[in-house]
TIZA-791399 format. One record per residue (C-alpha): residue in three letters; x, y negated, z negated. Coordinates in steps of 0.02 Angstrom, whole numbers, plus 50000, padded with zeros to 5 digits. Last residue first. Layout:
REM TIZA-791399
ALAXYZ...
***
This chain:
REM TIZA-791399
UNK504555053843129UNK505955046443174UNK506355036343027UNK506005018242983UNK506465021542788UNK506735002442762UNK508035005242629UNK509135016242755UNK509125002842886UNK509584987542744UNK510974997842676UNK511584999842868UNK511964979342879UNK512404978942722UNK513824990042761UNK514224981442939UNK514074964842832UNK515374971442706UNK516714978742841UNK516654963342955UNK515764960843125UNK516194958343294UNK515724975543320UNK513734972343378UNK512384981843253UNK511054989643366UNK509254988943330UNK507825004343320UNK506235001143255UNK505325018043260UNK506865024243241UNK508905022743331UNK510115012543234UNK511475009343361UNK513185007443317UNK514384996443414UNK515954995343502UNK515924982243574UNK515624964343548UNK516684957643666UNK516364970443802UNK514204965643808UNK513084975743738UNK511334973243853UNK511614991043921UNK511554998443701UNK509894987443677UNK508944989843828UNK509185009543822UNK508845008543629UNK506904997943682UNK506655011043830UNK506635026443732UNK507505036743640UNK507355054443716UNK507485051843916UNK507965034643887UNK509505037243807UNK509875052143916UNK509845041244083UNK510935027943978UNK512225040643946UNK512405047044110UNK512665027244172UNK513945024644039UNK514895041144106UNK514965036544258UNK515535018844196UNK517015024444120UNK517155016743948UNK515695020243870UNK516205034243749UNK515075042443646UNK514805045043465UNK513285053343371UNK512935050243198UNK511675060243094UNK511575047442939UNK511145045342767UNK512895055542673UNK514135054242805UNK513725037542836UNK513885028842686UNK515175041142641UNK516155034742779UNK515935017242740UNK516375020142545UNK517805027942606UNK518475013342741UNK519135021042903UNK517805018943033UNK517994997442984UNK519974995742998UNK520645007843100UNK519235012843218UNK518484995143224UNK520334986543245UNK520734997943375UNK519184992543479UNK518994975943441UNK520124971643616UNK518884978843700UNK519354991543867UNK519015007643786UNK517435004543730UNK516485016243582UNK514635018043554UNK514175025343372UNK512665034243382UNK511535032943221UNK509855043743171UNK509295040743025UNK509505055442879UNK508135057642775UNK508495073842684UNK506905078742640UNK506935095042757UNK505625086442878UNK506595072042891UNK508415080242890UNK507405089943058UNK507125074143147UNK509125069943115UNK509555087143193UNK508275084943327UNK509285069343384UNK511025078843393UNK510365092643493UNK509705078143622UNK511045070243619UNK512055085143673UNK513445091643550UNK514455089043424UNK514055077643277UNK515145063643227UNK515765065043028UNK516705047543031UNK518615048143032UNK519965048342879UNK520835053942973UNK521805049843151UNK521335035543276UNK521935043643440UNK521905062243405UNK520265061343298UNK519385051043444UNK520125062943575UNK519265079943497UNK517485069143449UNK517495061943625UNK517955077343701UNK516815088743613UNK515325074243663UNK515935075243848UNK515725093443861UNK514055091843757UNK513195079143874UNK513855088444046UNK514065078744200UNK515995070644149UNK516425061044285UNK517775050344199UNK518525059744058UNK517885057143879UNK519065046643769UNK519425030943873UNK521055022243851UNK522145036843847UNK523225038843692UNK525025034743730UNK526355050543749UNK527335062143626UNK527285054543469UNK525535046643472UNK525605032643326UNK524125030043204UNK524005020443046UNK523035023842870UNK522595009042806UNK522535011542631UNK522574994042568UNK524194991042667UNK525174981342536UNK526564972242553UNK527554964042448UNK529184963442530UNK528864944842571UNK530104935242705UNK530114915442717UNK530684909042895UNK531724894642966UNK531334888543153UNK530684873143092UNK529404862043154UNK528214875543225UNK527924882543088UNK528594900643025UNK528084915942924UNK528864931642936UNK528414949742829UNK529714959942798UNK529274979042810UNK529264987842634UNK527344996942679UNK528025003542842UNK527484995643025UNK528915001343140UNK529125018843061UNK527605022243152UNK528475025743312UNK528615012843434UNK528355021643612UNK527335006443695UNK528654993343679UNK528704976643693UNK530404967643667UNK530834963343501UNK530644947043409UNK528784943543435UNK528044927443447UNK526474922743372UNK525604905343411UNK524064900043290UNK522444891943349UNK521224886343216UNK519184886243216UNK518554886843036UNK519964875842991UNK521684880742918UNK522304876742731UNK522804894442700UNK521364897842566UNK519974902842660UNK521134912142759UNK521584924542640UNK523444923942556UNK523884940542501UNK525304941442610UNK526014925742553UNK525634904842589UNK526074890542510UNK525044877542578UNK525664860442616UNK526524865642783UNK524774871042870UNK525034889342969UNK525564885543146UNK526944896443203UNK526964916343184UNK528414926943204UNK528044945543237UNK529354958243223UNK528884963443051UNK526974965143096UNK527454977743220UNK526914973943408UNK525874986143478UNK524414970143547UNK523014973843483UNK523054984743321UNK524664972143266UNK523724960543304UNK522594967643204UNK523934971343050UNK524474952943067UNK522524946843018UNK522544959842900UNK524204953542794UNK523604936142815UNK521974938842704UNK520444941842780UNK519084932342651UNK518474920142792UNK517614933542893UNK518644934243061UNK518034928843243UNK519654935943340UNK520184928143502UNK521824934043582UNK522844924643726UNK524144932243825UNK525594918243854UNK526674929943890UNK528264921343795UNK527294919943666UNK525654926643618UNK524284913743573UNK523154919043457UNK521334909443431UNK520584914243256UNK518774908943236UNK518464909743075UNK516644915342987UNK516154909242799UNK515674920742665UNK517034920142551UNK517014901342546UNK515054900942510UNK515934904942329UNK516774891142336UNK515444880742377UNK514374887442242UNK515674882842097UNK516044867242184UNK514074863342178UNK514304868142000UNK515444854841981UNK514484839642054UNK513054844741947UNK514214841341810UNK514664828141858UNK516564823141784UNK516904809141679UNK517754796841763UNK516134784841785UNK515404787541619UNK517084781341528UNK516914766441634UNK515104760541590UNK515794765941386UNK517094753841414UNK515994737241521UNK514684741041365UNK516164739041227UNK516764723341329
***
């Protein structure tokens, strides 16, 4: 009887093993990709996002937000699991959904393209639904993380952000950098202005000064949906921007009209190189817009990536020293 006891005592006691294998699974948690499928009602417009698993809800309705112009208080979203309580801070590695998971969002005012930023303020109500019940639960607790929003008062930003046609390198570059900072706002990345060429000798001449800047041009798509949430969310993080401010020369042109695409590429391989004309033409729209790392190794870093692998992602360019020269 003692023996059949003590047998039993061992078998509910937890495993230790077992338990640190929690520990490490729940920390693989933080690192794990969702694919977020968004169905927008009554349009039916559907929205793909491949998320890292810490994005909490608040984010996820701030890019569809980014997407789509509807405020996050107007947007009603069905499909979140019923067991889980769920509030702004809520990331989706702990909402209960799977790694793949469609949601339906419906918004409760009609579209508009002339909202002024007072539609997304930090003490908006927040709406959560399922699609069994028509009741929702409202937060106040907010909290932007420092987001900094943009709204044209006047008219919408155009899609591209150097005019179709453009022949001249350092016309188009003053109108990228110009129509960036009016569409997206500060903080913004430090682009230079110029010709490519200009902007290349500038990192060559870092080298020989012992600054070691690499040499980084940031290429930007009107027509992806990542777009907005790149500028907003990614090109306006501090520690990013001083990332880049501080080890690169970063150059920033708009590939959105494809005259100017194909007068990009000619000047890519003029002074790059084959291999960075190769990389930037074989981008495709879903996972613009980029940055590419051009050296003696140069590689491009797609936008369908989060803020801490697009950070590691330039640690590990600047640690291999691969300069220009």
């Amino acid at each position: 009887m003692e023996h059949d006891l003590k047998q039993q005592e061992e078998q509910e006691l937890p495993n230790p093993d077992r338990l640190i294998l929690n520990e490490a699974d729940a920390k693989d948690d933080d690192s794990r990709i969702y694919k977020i499928k968004i169905s927008m009602q009554p349009d039916g417009r559907s929205i793909s996002l491949t998320l890292p698993a810490n994005t909490t809800l608040l984010e996820l309705k701030t890019d569809v937000y980014y997407i789509t112009d509807i405020p996050v208080r107007h947007q009603v979203w069905s499909g979140w699991p019923l067991d889980v309580a769920i509030d702004n801070a809520t990331n989706l590695a702990q909402s209960g959904i799977g790694r793949r998971h469609t949601f339906v969002v419906q918004s409760t005012t009609p579209h508009n393209n002339s909202q002024s930023s007072s539609d997304f303020e930090a003490d908006d109500k927040y709406e959560y639904s399922d699609s069994s019940s028509d009741e929702s639960q409202s937060d106040s607790e907010s909290d932007l993380r420092g987001y900094q929003l943009f709204c044209c008062d006047s008219k919408p930003a155009p899609i591209h952000l150097i005019a179709d046609g453009t022949i001249c390198e350092a016309t188009g570059s003053k109108q990228f950098v110009d129509n960036y900072k009016q569409r997206f706002g500060a903080p913004h990345p430090e682009f230079h202005v110029g010709s490519l060429e200009s902007a290349l000798q500038l990192a060559k001449a870092s080298n020989l000064e012992n600054e070691h800047k690499l040499f980084a041009i940031y290429l930007h798509h009107g027509a992806s949906i990542l777009t907005n949430i790149f500028c907003h969310r990614l090109l306006k993080d501090e520690s990013l921007l001083e990332l880049l401010k501080h080890n690169f020369v970063l150059y920033g042109w708009d590939l959105t009209c494809k005259s100017n695409e194909k007068l990009f590429l000619l000047r890519l391989g003029k002074h790059c190189g084959q291999t960075a004309v190769d990389l930037a033409a074989g981008m495709k729209l879903d996972q613009l817009p980029a940055i590419l790392i051009v050296s003696m190794n140069s590689f491009i870093i797609p936008g369908n990536i989060g803020l801490d692998e697009l950070q590691l992602r330039l640690l590990e360019a600047i640690e291999l020293k691969e300069f220009l020269i």
